[in-house]
Backbone bond lengths (Angstrom), bond angles and torsions (degrees), N, CA, C in turn:
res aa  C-N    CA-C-N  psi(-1)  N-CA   C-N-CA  omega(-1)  CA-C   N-CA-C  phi
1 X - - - 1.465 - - 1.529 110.94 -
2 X 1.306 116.50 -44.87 1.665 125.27 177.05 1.390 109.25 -65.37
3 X 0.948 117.39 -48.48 1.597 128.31 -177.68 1.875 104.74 -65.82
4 X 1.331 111.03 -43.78 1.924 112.27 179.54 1.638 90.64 -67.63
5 X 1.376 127.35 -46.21 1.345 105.92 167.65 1.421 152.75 -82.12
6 X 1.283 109.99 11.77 1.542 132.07 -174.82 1.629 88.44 -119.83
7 X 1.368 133.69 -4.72 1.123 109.33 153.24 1.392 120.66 -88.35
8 X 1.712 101.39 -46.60 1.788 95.94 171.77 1.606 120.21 -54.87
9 X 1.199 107.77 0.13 1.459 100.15 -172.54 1.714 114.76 -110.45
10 X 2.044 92.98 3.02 1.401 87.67 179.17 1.522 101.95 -113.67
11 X 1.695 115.68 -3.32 1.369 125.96 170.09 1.205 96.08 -70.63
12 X 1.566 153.65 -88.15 1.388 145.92 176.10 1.560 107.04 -24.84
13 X 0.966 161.63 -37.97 1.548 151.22 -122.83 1.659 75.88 -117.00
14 X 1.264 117.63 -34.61 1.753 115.50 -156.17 1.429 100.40 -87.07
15 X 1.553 98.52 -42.27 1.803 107.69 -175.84 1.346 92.62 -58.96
16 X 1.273 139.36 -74.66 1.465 154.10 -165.15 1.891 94.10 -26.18
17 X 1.273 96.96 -78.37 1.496 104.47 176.42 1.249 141.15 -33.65
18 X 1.341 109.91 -31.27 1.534 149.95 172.03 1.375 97.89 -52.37
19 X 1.395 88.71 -87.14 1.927 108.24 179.20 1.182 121.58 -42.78
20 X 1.921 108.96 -34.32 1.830 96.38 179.93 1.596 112.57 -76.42
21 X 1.635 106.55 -17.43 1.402 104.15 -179.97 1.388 125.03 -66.58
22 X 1.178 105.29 -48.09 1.425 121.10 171.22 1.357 120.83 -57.74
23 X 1.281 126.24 -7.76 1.713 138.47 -160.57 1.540 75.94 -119.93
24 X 0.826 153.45 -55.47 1.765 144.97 -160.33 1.738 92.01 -86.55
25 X 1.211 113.41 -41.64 1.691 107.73 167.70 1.704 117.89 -55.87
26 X 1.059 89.12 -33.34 1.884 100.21 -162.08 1.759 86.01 -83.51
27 X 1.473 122.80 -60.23 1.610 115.33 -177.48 1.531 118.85 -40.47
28 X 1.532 107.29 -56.18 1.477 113.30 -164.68 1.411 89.17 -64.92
29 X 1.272 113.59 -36.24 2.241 104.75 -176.45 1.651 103.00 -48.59
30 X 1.441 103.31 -57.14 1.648 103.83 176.30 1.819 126.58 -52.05
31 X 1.113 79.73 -33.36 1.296 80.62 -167.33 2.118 102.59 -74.82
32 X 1.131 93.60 -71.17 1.962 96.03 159.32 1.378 104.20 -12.53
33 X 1.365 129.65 -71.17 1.366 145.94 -147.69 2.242 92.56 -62.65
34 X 1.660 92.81 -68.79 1.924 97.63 -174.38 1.478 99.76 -63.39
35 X 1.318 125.41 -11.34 1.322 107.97 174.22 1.520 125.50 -83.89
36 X 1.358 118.20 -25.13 1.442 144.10 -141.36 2.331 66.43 -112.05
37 X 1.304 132.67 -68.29 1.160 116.67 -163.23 1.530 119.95 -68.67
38 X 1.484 105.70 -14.79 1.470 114.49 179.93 1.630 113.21 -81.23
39 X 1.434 117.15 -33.69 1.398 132.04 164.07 1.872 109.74 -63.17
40 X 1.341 108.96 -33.17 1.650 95.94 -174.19 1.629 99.94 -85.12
41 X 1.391 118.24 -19.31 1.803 117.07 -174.71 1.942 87.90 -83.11
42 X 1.127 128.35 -24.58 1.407 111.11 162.13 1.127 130.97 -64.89
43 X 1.235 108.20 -41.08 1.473 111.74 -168.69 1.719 103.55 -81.79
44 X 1.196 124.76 -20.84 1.272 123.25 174.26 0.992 113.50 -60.64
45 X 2.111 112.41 -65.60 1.701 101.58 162.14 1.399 127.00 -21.06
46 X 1.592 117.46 -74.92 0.902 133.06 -175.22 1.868 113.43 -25.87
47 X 1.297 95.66 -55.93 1.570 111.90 -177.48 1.302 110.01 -63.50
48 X 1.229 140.07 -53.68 1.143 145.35 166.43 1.501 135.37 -50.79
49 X 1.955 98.13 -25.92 1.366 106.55 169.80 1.893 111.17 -80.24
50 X 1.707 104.23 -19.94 1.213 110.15 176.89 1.460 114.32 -66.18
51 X 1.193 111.34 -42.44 1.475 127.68 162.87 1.501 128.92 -39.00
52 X 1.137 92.14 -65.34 1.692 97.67 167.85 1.714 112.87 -50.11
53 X 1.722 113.55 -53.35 1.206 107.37 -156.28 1.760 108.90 -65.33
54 X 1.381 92.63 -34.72 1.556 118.99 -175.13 1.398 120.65 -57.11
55 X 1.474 108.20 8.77 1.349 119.61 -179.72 1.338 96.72 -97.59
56 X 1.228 139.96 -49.52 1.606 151.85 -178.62 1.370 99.75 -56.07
57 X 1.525 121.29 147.27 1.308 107.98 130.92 1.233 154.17 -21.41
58 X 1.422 136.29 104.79 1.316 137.91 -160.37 1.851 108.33 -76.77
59 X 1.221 111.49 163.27 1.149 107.86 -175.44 1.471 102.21 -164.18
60 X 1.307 126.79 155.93 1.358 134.32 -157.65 2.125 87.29 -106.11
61 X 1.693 110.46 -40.89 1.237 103.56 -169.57 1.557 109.58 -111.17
62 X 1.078 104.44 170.90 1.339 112.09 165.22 1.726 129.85 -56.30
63 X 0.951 127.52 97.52 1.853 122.22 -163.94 1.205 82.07 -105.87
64 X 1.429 129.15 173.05 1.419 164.46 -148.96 1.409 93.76 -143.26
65 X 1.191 135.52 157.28 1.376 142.59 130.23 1.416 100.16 -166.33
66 X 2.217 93.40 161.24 1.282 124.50 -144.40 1.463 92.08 -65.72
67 X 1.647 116.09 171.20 1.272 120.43 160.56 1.567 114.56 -120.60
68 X 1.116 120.61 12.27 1.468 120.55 156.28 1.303 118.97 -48.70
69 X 1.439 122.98 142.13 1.918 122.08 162.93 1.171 102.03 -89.68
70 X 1.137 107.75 170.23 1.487 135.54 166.53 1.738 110.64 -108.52
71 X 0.983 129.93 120.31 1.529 124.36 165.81 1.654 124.92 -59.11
72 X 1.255 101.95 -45.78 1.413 131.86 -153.05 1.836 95.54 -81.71
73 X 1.126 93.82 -5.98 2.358 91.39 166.51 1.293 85.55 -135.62
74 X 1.477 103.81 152.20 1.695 124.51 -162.73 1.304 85.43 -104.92
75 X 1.491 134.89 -46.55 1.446 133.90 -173.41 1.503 116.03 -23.79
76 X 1.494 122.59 -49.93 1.360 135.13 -177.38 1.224 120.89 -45.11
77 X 1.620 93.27 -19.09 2.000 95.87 -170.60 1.406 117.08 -98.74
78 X 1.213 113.90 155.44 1.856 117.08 -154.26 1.463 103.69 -68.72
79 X 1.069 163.37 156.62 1.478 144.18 117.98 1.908 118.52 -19.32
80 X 1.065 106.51 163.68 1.617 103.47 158.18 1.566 110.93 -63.07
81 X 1.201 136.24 -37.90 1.616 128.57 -155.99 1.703 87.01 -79.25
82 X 1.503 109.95 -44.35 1.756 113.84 -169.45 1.545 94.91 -42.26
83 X 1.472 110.18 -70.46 1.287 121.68 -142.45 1.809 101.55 -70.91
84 X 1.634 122.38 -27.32 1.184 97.01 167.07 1.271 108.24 -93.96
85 X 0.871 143.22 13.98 1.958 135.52 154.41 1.764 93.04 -67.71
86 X 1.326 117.80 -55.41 1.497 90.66 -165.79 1.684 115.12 -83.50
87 X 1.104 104.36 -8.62 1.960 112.46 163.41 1.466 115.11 -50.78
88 X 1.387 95.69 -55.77 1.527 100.57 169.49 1.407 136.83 -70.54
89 X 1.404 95.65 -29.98 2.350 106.36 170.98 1.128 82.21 -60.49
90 X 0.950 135.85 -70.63 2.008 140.72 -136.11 1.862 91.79 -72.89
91 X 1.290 126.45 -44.51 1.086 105.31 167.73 1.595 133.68 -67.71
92 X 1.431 123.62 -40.64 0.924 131.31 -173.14 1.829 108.37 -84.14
93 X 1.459 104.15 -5.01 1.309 104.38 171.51 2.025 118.47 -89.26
94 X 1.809 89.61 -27.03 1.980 97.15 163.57 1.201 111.24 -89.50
95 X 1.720 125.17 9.64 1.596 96.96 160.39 1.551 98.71 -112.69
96 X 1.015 124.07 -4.98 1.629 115.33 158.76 1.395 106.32 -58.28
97 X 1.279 124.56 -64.70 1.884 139.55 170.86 1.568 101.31 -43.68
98 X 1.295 118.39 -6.29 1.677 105.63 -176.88 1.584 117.35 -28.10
99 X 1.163 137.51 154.42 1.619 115.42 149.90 2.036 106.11 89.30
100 X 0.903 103.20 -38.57 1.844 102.61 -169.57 1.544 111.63 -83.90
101 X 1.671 116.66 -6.16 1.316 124.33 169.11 1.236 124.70 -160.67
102 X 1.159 132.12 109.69 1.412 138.81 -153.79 1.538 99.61 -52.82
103 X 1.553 97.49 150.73 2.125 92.45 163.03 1.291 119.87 -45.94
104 X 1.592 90.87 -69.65 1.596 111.17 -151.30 1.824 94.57 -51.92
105 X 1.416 124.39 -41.16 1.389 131.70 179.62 1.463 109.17 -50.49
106 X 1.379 133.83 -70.47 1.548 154.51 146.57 1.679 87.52 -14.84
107 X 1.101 157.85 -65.72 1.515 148.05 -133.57 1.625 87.91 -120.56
108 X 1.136 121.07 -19.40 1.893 99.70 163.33 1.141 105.21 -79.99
109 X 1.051 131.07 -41.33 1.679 127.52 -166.82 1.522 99.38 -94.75
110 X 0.977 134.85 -6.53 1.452 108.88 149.42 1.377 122.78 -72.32
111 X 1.411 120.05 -12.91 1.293 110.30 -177.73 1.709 120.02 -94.08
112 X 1.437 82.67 -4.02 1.969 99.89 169.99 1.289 112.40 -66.19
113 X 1.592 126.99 -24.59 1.794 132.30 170.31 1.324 105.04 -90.64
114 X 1.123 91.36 173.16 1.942 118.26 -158.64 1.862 93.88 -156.17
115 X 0.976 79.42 155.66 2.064 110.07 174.27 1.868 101.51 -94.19
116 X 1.334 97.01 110.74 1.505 104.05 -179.64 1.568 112.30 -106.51
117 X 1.280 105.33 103.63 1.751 103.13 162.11 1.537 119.70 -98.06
118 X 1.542 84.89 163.89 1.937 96.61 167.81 1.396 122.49 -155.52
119 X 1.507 113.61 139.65 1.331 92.58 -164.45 1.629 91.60 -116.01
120 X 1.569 114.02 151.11 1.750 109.82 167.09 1.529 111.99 -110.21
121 X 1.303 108.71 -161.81 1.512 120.32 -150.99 1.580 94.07 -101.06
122 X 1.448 126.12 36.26 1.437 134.14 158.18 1.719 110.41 -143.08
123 X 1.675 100.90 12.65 1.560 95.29 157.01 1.503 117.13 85.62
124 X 1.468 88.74 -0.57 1.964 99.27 -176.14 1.584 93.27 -90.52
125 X 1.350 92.11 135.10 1.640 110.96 169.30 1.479 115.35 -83.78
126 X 1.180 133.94 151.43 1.545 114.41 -161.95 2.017 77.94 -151.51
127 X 1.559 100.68 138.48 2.053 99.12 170.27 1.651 99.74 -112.03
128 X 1.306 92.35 -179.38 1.599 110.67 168.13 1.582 97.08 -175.49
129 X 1.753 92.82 -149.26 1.443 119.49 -176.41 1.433 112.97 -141.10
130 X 1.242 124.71 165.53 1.105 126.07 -177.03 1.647 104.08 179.18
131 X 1.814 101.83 134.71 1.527 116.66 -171.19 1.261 114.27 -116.21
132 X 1.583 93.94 149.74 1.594 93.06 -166.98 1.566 123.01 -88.87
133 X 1.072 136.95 161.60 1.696 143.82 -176.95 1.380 105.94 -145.65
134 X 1.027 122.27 9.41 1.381 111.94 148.94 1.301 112.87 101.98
135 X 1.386 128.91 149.32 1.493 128.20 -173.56 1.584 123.31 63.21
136 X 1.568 112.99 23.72 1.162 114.38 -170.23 1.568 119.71 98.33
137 X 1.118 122.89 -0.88 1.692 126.97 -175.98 1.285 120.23 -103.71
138 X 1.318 103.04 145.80 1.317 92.58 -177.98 1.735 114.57 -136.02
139 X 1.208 131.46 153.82 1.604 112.80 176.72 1.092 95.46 -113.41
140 X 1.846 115.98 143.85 1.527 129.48 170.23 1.515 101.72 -138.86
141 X 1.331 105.70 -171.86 1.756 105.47 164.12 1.140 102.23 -86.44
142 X 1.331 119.41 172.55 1.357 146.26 142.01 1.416 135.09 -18.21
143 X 1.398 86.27 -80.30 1.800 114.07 166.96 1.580 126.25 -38.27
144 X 1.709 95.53 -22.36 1.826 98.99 -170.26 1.232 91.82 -105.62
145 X 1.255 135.29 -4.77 1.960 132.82 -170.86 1.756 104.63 -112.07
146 X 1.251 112.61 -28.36 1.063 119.50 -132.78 1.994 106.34 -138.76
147 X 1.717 111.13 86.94 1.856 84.48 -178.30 1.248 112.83 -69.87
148 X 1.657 102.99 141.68 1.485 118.22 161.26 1.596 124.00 -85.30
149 X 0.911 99.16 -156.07 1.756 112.98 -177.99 1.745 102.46 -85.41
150 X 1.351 112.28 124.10 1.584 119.54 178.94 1.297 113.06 -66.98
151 X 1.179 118.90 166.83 1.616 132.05 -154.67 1.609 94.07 -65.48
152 X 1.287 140.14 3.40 1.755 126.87 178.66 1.571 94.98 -120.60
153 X 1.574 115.39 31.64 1.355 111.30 178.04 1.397 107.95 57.55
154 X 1.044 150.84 81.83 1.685 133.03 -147.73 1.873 88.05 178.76
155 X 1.456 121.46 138.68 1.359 115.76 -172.07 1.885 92.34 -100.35
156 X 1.446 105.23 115.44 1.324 113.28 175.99 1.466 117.90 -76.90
157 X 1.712 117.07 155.22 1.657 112.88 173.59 1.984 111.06 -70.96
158 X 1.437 104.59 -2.44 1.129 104.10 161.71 1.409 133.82 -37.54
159 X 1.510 121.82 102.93 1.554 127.06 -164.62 1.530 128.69 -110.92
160 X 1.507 143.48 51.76 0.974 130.95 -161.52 1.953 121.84 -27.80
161 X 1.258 100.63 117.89 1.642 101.02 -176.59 1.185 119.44 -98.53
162 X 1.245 124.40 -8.21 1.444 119.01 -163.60 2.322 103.94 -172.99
163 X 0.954 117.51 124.49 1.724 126.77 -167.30 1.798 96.56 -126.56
164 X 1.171 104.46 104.93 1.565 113.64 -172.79 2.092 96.79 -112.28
165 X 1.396 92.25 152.40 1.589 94.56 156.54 1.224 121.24 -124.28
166 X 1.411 135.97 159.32 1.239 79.56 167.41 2.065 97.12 -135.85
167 X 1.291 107.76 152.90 1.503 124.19 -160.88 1.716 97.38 -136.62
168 X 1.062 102.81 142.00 1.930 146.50 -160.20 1.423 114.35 30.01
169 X 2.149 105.18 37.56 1.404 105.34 -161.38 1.623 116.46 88.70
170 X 1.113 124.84 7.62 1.443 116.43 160.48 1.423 116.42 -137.99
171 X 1.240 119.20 138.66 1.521 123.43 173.07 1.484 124.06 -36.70
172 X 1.055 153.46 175.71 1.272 149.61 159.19 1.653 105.59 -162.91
173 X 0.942 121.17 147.98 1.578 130.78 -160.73 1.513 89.88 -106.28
174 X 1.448 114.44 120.67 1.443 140.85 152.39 2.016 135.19 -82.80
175 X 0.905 112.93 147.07 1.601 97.67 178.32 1.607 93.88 -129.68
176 X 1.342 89.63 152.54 1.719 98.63 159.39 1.698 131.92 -82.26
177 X 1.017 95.26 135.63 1.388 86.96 -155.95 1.728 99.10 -113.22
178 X 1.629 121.64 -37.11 1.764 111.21 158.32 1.225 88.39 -155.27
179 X 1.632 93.83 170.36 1.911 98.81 -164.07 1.673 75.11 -149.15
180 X 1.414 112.85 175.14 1.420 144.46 -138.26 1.881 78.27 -111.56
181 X 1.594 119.58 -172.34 1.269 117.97 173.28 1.775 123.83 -112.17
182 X 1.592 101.38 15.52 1.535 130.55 178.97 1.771 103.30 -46.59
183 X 1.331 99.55 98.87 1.664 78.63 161.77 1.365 107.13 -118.96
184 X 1.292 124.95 43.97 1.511 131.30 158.87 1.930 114.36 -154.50
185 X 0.945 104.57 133.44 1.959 105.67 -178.06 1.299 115.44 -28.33
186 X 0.773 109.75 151.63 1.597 120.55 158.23 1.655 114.99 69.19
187 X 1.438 110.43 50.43 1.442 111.07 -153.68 1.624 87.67 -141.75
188 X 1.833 115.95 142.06 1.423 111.84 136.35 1.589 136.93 11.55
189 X 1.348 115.26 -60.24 1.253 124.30 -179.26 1.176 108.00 -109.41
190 X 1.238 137.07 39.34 1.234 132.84 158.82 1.119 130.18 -86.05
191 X 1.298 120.33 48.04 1.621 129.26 -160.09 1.627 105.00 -120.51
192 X 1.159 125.92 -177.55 1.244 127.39 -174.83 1.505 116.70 -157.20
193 X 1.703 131.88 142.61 1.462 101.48 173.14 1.989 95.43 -124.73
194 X 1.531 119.57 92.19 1.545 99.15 177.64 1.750 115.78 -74.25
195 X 1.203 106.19 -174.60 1.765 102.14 167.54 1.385 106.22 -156.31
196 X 1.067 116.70 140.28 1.405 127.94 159.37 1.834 126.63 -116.68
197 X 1.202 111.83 -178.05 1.209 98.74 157.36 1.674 144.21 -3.19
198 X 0.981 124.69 -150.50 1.704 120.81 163.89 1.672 90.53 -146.70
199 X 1.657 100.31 113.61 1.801 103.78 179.42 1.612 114.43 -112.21
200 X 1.360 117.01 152.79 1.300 109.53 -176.65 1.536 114.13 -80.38
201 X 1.223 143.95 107.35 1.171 134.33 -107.82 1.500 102.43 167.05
202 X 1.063 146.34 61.77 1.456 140.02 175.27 1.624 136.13 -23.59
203 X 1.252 117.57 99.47 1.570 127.90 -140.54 1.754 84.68 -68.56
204 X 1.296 105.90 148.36 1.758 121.79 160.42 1.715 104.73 -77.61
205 X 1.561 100.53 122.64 1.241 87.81 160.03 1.736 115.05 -100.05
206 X 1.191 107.47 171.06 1.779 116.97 -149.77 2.013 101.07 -123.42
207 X 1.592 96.30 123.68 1.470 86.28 162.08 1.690 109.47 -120.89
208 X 0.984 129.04 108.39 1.523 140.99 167.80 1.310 109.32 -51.40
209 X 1.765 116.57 -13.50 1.724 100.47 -162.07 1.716 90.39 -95.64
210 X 1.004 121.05 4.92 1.782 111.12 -155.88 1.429 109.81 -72.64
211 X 1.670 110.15 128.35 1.328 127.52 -165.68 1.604 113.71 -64.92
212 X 1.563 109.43 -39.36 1.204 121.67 175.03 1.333 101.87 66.11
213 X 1.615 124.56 51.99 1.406 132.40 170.59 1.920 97.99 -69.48
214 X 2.235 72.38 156.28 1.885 78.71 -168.24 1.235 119.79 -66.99
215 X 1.113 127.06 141.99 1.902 136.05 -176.74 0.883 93.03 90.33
216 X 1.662 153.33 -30.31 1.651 139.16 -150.18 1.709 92.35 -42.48
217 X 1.331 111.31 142.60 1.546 109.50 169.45 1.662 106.61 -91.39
218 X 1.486 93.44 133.85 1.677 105.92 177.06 1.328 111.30 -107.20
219 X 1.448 115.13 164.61 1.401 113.26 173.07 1.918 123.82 -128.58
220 X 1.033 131.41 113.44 1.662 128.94 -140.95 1.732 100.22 -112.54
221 X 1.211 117.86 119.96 1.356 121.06 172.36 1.675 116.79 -114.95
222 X 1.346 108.60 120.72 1.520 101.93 175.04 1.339 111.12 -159.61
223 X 1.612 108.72 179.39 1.411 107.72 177.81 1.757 120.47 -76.44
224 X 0.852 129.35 84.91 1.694 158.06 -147.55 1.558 74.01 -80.65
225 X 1.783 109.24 126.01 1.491 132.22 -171.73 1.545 98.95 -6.26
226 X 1.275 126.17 60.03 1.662 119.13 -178.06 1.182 154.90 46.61
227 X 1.540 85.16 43.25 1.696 118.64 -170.43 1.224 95.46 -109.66
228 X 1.078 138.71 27.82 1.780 124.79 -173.23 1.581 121.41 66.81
229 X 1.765 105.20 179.03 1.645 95.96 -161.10 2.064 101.97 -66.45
230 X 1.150 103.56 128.68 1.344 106.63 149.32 1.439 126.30 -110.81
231 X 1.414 109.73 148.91 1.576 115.03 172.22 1.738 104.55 -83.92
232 X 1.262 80.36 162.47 1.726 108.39 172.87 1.457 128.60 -140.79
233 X 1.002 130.09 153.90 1.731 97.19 -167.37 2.242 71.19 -132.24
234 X 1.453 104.55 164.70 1.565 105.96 -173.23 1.539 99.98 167.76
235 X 1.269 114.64 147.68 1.271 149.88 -160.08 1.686 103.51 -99.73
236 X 2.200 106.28 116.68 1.696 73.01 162.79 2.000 111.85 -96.61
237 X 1.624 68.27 -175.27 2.159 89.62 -168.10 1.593 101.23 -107.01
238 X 1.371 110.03 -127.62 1.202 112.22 -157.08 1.534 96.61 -120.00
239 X 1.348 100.65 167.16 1.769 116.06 -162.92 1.404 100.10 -99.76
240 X 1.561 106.52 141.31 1.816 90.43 -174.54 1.319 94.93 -110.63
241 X 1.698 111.22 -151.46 2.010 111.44 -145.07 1.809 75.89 -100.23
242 X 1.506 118.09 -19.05 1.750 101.35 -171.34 1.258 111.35 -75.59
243 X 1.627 115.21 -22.20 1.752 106.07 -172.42 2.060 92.62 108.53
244 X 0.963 113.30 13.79 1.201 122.73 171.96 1.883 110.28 -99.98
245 X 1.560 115.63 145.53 1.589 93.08 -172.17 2.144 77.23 -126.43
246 X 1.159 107.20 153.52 1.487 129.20 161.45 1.228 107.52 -83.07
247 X 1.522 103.52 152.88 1.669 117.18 -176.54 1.347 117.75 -143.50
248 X 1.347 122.10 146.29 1.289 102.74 177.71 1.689 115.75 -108.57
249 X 1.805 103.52 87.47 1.215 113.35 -169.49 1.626 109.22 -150.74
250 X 1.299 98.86 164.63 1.997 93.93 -167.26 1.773 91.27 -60.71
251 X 1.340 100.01 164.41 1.067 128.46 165.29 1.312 125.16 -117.72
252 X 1.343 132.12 12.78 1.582 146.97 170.97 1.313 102.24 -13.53
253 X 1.642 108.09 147.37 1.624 121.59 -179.87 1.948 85.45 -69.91
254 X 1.547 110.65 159.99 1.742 114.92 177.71 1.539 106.49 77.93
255 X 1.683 136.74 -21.03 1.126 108.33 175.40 1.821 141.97 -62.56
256 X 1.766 75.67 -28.16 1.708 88.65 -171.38 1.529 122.82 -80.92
257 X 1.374 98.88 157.82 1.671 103.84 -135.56 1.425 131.77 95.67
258 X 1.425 122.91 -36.18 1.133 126.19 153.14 1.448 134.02 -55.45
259 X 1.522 107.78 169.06 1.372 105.88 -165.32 1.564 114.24 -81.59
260 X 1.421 137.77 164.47 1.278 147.68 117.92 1.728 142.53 -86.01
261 X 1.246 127.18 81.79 1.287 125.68 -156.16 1.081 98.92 -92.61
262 X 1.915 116.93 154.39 1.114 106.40 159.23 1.688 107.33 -99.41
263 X 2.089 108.32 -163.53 1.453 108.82 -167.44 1.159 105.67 -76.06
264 X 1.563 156.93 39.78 1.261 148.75 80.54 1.624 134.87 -23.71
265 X 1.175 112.03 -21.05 1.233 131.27 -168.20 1.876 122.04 71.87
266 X 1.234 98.61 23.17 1.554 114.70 -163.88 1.856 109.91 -76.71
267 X 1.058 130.92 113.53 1.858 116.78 165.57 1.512 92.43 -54.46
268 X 1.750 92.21 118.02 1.386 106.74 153.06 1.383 123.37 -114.25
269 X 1.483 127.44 -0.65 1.607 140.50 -166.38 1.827 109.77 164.13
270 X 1.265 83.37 143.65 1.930 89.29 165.53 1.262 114.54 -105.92
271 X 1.394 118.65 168.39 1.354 124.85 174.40 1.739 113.17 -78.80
272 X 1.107 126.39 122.63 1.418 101.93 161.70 1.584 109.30 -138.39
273 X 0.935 105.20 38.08 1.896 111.68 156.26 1.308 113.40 -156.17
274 X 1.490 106.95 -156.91 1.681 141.15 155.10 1.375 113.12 -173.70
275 X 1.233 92.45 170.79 1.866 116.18 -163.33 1.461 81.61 -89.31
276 X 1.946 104.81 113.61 1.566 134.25 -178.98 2.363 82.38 -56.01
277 X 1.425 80.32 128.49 1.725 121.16 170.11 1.591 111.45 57.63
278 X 1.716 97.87 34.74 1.651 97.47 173.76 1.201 84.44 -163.05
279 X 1.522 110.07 115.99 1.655 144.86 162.42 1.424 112.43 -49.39
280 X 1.792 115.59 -50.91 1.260 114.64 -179.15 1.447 142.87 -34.35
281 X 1.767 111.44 -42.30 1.112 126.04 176.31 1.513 128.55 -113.11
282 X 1.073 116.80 135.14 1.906 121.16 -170.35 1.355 95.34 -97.14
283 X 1.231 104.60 176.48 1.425 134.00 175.24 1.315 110.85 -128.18
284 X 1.469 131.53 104.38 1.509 143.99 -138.93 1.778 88.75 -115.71
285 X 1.353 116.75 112.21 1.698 120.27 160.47 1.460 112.73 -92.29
286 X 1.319 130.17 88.87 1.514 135.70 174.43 1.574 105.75 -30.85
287 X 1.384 97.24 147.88 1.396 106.44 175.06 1.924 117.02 -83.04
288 X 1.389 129.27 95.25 1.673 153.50 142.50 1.530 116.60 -25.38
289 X 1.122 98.50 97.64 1.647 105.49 151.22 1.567 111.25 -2.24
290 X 1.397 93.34 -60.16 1.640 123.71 -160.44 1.793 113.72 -45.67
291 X 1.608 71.99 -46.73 1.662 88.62 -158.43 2.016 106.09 -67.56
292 X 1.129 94.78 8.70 1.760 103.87 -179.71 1.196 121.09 -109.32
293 X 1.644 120.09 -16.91 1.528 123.44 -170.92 0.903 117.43 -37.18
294 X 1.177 121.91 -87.62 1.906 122.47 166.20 1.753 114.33 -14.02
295 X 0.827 135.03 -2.73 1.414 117.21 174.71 1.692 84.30 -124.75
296 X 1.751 83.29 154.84 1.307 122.44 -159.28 1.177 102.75 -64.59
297 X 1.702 129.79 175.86 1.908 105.78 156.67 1.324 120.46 -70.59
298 X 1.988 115.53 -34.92 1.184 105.34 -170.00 1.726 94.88 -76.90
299 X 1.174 131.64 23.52 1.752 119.26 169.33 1.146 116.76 -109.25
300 X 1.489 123.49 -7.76 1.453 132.62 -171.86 1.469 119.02 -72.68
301 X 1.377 121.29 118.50 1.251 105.19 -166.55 1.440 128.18 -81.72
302 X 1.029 141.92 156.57 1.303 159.90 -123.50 1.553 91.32 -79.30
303 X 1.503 122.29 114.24 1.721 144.39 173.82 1.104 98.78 -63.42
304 X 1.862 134.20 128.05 0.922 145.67 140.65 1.908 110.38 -29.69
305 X 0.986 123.40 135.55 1.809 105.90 157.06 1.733 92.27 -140.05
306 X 1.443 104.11 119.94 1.297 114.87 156.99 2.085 120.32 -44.69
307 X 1.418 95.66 144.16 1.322 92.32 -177.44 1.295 110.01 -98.61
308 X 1.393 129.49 160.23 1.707 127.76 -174.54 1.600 108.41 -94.90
């Protein structure tokens, strides 16, 4: 009788054993399997991000280039599929940003930018952005007011003729009034100060002290390939040896000149590049004392001051 039951009891103990093996056999199978499918949805990304880049010019280094459009080539402009892929990043990137900047704040300071054109002495229309400071001023880059030196470093007969903005739907003719000492893109002095009129127009106020610690989240408004101001929401990066800081935010042809605020809503820098054949990252020019001289004191716009 002891023995019929110390066998049934060593047939169960074995069955039992059986089954847990096979259940840790059968898991690790599963698990192999979501691992082996989670590695091929990587490597696809992966492939596809190669794809994209691999359309640009390749390059071993890091190049800069401008973010101004050109009007006058149609190429510049998105497709429909482009433009709602990036409708949707930009959305799903301000409800990640939920919370770090009020609306109503976000929709005053968009109305502080303007759509900046220029035309030169071969008829090419050229856009940007440009923010306001009040009393008629405005800050842009360089590059969109101002020709520089052509792509062989070489001083071209290239002549800016005419710097328009344009405000409540109509153009208005701007002048330059001082520019930075940039005579090529993506540089230190690539700044600009035009002026027009005196518009009703909500002045940016400016903090010069901003540390631009890494990740701080930034926020980028500009004329997005010439659709008007768009937001961007983007991360800054690292500070380079020119005094230029990287960002991790589109770089669209029309942004530069536009603003970068931080979650105060303060102009702390404009955009005036990206990393040549990758949209992802800008080239952030902090906002300079400098870049204000020319205006008067009572024209200077309103100094950030940190609170204690």
């Amino acid at each position: 009788m002891i023995a019929g039951r110390l066998a049934f009891l060593t047939s169960l103990l074995a069955t039992a054993v059986s089954c847990f093996t096979l259940g840790i056999m059968h898991a690790r199978s599963s698990d192999l399997l979501a691992a082996r499918v989670y590695d091929a949805k990587i490597d696809a990304i992966r492939a596809e991000v190669r794809s994209e880049l691999g359309r640009g010019r390749r390059t071993d280094a890091v190049v800069p280039a401008g973010t101004t459009g050109q009007l006058a080539r149609e190429d510049h402009a998105p497709n429909l599929s482009a433009r709602e892929r990036m409708v949707r990043e930009i959305k799903q990137e301000l409800q990640s940003e939920m919370g770090l900047l009020p609306v109503h704040l976000l929709r005053d300071r968009r109305s502080s930018f303007v759509e900046l054109y220029s035309t030169d002495n071969f008829g090419k229309t050229n856009y940007g952005t440009a923010g306001y400071l009040g009393h008629g001023y405005f800050v842009t880059v360089k590059h969109a007011v101002v020709a520089l030196k052509d792509e062989d470093n070489r001083q071209s007969t290239r002549k800016i003729t005419s710097v328009r903005i344009v405000y409540r739907g109509k153009e208005i003719p701007a002048k330059v009034i001082d520019t930075g000492d940039a005579d090529v893109e993506v540089h230190t002095g690539d700044w600009a100060i035009i002026r027009t009129r005196e518009l009703e127009l909500p002045a940016l106020r400016v903090d010069t002290a901003f540390a631009y610690d890494f990740a701080e989240p930034l926020f980028r408004l500009g004329n997005d390939y010439s659709k008007g101001i768009i937001l961007s929401t983007g991360y800054a990066g690292q500070k380079t040896s020119n005094g230029l800081v990287t960002c991790l935010t589109d770089g669209h042809p029309g942004v530069s000149g536009g603003g970068v605020l931080n979650q105060r809503g303060d102009l702390v820098g404009i955009p005036i590049g990206r990393m040549q054949g990758d949209y992802r990252f800008s080239f952030i020019l902090p906002i300079r004392a400098e870049m204000l001289r020319k205006l008067s004191p009572y024209e200077q716009p309103v100094q950030t001051t940190l609170e204690p």
